[in-house]
N, C-alpha and C positions, 0 to 999 in steps of 0.2 A: 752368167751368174754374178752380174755388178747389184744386184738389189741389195740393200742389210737384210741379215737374218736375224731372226729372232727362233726358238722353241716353234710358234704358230705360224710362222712365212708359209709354212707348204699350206695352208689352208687358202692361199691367193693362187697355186696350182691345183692342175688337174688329178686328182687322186683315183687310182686306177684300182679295182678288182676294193673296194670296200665294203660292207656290208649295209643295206638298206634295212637302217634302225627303225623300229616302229617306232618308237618313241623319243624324239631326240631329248624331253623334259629328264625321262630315264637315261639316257646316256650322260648326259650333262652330270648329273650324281652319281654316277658311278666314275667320271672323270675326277670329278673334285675331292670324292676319296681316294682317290688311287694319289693325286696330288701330294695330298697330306702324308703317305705311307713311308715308311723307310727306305732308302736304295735298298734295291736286291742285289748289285753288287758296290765298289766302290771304284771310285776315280785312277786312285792309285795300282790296284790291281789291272784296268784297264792298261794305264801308260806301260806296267810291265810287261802286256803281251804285245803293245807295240815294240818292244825293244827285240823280243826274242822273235815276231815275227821280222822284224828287218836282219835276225841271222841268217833266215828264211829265205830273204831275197837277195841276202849277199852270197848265198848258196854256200852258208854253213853249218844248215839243218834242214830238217824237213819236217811240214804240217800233216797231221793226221787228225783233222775235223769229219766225228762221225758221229751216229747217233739216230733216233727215230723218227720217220717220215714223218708222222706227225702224232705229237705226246699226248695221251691220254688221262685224263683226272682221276680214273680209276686204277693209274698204277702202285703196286704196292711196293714197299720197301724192297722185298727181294728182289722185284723186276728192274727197277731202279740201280742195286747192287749190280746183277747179273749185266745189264747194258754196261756198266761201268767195266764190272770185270773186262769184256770181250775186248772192248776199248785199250784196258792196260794188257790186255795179251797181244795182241796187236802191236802194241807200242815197243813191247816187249822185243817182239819178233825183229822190227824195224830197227831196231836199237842195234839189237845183239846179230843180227845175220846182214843187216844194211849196212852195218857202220857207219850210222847215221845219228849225231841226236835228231831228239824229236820233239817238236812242239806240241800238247795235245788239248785238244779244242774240241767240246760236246755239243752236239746237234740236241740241247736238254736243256730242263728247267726253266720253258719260255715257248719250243716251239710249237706252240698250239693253234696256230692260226695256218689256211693253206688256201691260197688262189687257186679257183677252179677255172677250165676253157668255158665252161657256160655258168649263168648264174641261177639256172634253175635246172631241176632232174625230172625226167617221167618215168614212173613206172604203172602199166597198163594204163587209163586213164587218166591215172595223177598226176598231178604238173605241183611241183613244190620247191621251196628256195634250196641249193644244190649243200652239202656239205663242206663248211668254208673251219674244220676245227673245234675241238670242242671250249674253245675260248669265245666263239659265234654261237651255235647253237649244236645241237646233237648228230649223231650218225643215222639214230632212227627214224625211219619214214612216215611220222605223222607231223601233220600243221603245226603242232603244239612243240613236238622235238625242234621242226626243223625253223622255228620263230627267232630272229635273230635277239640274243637278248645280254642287255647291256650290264646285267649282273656277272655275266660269264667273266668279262673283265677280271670283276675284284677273286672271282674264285681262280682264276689263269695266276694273277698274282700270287695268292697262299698255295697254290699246287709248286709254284716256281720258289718261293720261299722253302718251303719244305725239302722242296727237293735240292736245293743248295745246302742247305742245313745238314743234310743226308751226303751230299759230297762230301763237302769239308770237311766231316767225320770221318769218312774212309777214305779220303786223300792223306790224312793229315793222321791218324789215330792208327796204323798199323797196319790195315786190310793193305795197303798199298805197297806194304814193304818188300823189298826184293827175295826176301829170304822165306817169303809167301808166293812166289814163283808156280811152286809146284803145284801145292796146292789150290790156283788159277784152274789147273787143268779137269773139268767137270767131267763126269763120266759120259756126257755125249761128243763133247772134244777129242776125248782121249781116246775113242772106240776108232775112229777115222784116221786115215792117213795125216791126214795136215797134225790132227791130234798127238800122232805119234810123233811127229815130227818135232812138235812141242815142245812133248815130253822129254825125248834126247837133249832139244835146246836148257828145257830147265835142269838137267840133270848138271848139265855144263854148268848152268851159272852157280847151282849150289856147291859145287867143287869150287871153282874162282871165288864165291864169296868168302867158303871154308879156309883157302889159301889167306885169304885178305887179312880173314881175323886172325891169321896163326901170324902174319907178320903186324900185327897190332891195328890195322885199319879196324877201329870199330862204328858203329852209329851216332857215337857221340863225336867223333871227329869225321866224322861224313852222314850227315844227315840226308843229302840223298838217296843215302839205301836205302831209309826207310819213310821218306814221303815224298808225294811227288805232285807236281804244279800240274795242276788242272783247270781249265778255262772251259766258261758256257758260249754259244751264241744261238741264234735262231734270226729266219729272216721277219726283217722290221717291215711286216705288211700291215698290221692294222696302228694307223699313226696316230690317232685321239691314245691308244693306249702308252705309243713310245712318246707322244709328247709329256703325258701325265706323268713319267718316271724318268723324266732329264730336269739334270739338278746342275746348278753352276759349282764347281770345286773352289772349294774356300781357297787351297791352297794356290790354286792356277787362274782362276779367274775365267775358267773356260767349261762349257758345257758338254756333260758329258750323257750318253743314255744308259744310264743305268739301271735296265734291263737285263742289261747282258755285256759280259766284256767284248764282246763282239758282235756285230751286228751286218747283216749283207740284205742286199738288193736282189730279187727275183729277176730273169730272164722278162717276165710278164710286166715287168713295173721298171725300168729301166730307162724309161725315155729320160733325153735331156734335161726335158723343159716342164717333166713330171713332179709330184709332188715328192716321191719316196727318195730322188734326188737331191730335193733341194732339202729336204728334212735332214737327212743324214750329211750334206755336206756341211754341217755348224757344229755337229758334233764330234768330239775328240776320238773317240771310240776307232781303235781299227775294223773296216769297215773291208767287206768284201762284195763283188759284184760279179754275175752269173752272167757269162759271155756263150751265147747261143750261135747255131752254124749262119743264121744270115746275118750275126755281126760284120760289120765292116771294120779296117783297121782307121779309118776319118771317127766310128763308134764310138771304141776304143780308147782314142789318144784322146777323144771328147771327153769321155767318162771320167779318165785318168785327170785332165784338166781341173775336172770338178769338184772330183770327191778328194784330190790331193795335189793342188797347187803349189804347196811348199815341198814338194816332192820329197816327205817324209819316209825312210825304209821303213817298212813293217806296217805302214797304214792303211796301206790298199794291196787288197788280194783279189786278184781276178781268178772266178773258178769257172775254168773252160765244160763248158756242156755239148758237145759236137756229136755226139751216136759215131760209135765205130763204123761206120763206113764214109766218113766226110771227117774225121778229126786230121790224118795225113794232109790233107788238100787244102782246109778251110783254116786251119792251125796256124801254122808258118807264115800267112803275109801278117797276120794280128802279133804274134811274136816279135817279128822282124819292125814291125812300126814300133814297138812298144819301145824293142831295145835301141833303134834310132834316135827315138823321142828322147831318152834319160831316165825318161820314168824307171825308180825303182819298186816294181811290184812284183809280188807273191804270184807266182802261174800254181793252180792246183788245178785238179781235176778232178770231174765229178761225171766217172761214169755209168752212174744210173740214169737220168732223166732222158736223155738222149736215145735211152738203149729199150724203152719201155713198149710193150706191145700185148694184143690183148689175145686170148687163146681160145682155139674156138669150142672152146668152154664157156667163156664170158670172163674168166679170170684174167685182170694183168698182171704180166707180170714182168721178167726180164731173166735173160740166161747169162749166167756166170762165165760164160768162154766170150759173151760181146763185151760182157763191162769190161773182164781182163783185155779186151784186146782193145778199147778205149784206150785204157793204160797205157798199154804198149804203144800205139800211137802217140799217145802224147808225150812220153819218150822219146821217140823216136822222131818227132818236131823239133822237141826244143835239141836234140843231138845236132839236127840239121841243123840250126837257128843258131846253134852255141850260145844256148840259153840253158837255164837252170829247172827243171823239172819239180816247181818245190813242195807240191805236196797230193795226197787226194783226198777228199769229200765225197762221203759215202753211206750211204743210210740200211742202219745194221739192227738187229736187236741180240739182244742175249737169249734168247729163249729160244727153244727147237720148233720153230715153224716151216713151214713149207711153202714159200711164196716166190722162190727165185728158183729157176731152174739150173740142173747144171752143178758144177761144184765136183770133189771128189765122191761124195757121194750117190752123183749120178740122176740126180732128183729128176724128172719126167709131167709131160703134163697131166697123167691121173696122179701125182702123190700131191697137187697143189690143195687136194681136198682134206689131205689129211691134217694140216695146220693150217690154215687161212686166215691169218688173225687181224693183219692192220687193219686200220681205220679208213687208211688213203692208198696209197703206191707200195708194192709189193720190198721186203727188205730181204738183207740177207741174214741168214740165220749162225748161228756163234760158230759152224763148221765150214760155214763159205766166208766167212771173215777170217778165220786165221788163215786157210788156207790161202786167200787174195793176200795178207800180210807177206805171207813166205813168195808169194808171186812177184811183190812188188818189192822187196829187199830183195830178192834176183835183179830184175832190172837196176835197184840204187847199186849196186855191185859192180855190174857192168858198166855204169853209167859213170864211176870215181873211176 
């Protein structure tokens, strides 16, 4: 990586899994509007999630980056809400039963784009271009849906605007406040074990908080209680869009993608010498990178070289993807190089992709006992390694669907028909998210 960069250098690389535009005239204008548009987020909020993630990697907090496989344009407000809630319940859990702060980072408001293993789908006779996100083109199986089209761009933009708009009003305006705990608890939460469990925990915090204000702690001298820092990211796969929304900071003189305060590299797009590399390594942006089981630790210390030279804490997060049966084995030499090398990076884990299989229904999906036990493994690495466990990544919705197996619930391959909703890869639904919360605040417990 001795070439100068610029915003457009990755266009002298090879650019992997892109969309074959019909029209490049149409793409070109929908590039040069997006040019002209406002950041979606700012520079400054970036460098602050650099900081809080290097508490991250000096392992004195922990990431909880989660959120939907891949975001749809037709979400509405509530949906939006409810993902967010699951999120701060989650957080909740990890806080108050992990004894952990937490950093928390949305799989939202941007990830609309998704790399597929092939670039085109059959069904019966039909051969069509495969669904890459509704920032690409549609989910529906005609020519016309499935036509990749470069207006998607500018509408990926105002869905992602919108829906930042929509955070920073319930981050920021009350919905977040701790003394709304209880009220988190939705009547499909609270019917469930994990839910009950919840429930106990917010009963505890409304006492402690009660306590707090009897000894004069109020909101005005702790504004924590009632808002709280919340960060977007989505992976940076279609790069005409993240080149169009990186802006140089007045203040720093450094370019940043302002898309999203965070931004990672797919398993699929990861090579060295590839373009989604060299694009993200100019940008300020804490950046994370998806480390697959036939990574090698030469991968690794490459990657780390790359994308964080200055061996900044909190810039680079490597999120391990290993499938519970190879995380034990394949884990610990990549660990062990990392922490030989100096690099100070972010280990999370992301036990879905790994863990994904299809049922011989035709449904994918993924069971709730392999993610958890990804977890555990990766745990139970970085213990070996004496290294820092520091966070996981995890693709969730708020809504009661039925797409992951498993859980307290007990979910089975005929109940995946009763909610089948995503677009892409099966998530987990708001009752196998708290409950994986209280799983994994077991392990930070053990683990301090």
């Amino acid at each position: 990586m001795t070439t100068a960069w610029t915003p457009s250098s990755w266009r002298s690389f090879d650019a992997k899994h892109q969309p074959a535009w019909p029209d490049s005239t149409e793409l070109d204008q929908s590039v040069k509007i997006l040019s002209d548009l406002p950041p979606l987020v700012f520079a400054g909020e970036a460098r602050s999630l650099t900081s809080a993630l290097g508490s991250v990697a000096n392992g004195e907090a922990f990431l909880l980056q989660a959120g939907d496989c891949a975001e749809s344009f037709d979400a509405s407000a509530d949906s939006i809400r409810e993902r967010l809630r699951v999120i701060l319940q989650m957080a909740i859990v990890l806080t108050y039963s992990g004894g952990m702060p937490l950093v928390k980072v949305g799989r939202i408001a941007g990830q609309f784009a998704k790399p597929r293993s092939s670039p085109t789908e059959v069904q019966g006779d039909t051969e069509l271009p495969s669904f890459l996100g509704q920032i690409v083109n549609d989910v529906g199986f005609t020519e016309s849906e499935r036509r990749p089209d470069p207006g998607r761009l500018l509408t990926a933009y105002h869905r992602a605007a919108s829906t930042l708009n929509l955070l920073r009003a319930f981050t920021r305006g009350g919905f977040a406040d701790l003394t709304q705990v209880s009220t988190w608890n939705r009547e499909f939460v609270a019917s469930s074990p994990a839910g009950q469990r919840y429930a106990q925990m917010a009963d505890e915090i409304d006492r402690a908080l009660q306590f707090m204000t009897a000894c004069g702690v109020t909101g005005v001298s702790t504004p924590a209680l009632h808002e709280v820092e919340f960060f977007t990211s989505h992976e940076a796969l279609l790069l005409e869009y993240e080149e169009a929304l990186t802006r140089n900071d007045s203040l720093t003189d450094e370019w940043y993608d302002c898309s999203a305060h965070m931004l990672w590299i797919g398993e699929r797009t990861r090579q060295l010498d590839g373009a989604h590399v060299e694009f993200l390594r100019g940008v300020h942006n804490p950046l994370g990178c998806k480390i697959g089981p036939t990574a090698t630790p030469d991968d690794v210390i490459d990657l780390c070289e790359a994308l964080n030279p200055d061996r900044v804490p909190g810039r680079l997060t490597l999120i391990a993807r290993m499938g519970a049966d190879t995380v034990r084995t394949n884990l610990p030499p990549l660990l062990a190089a990392v922490r030989d090398s100096g690099h100070p990076v972010v280990w999370a884990c992301d036990p879905m992709h790994g863990n994904t299989y299809t049922t011989e229904g035709g449904r994918k999906t993924r069971h709730f006992d392999h993610v958890l036990d990804e977890i555990s493994g990766f745990f139970a690495a970085h213990r070996q390694e004496g290294t820092w466990p520091g966070g996981v990544h995890v693709e969730l919705t708020g809504d009661a669907v039925t797409e992951c197996l498993g859980g307290s619930d007990g979910l089975v391959d005929g109940d995946l028909e009763e909610a089948y909703e995503t677009m892409c890869d099966p998530r987990l639904n708001s009752r196998q998210s708290v409950d994986l919360a209280f799983r994994v605040a077991e392990l930070l417990r053990k683990r301090s």
